[in-house]
Steps between C-alpha positions, in 0.01 A plus 500: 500500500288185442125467618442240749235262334472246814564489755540140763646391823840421477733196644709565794438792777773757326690702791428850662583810331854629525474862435217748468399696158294747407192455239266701298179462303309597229148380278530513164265407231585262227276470208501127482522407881317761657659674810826361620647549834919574476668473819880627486756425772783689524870377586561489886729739695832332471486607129813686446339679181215604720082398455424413135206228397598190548201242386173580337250284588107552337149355528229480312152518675467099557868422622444794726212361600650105580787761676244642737340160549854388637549813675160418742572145545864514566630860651137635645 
């Protein structure tokens, strides 16, 4: 688990999604950071071993912030 501390356009236009996956989310509060945003993914249904998390992503308050910016003027 690693918090994302930018967050930029990247090269190249990547390729669709193969598979779907579940995710979850919770707030928690860290002393030094303030409240950070974890977003858990969990592997997809072709996983023999059956749903367990699979990447961890978190946010503080201004990368979630530059996320919803991207959100608006890309998806919405």
């Amino acid at each position: 688990m690693a918090l994302i501390r930018s967050l930029e356009r990247g090269k190249g236009g990547g390729r669709p999604p193969q598979s779907e996956v579940d995710g979850t989310y919770v707030v928690v509060d860290d002393p030094d950071r303030g409240k950070i945003l974890k977003i858990t993914t969990y592997g997809s249904d072709m996983r023999k071993s059956g749903p367990k998390p699979s990447q961890v992503i978190e946010l503080d308050a201004e990368t979630a912030q530059k996320l919803v910016e991207i959100i608006r003027r890309d998806l919405i």
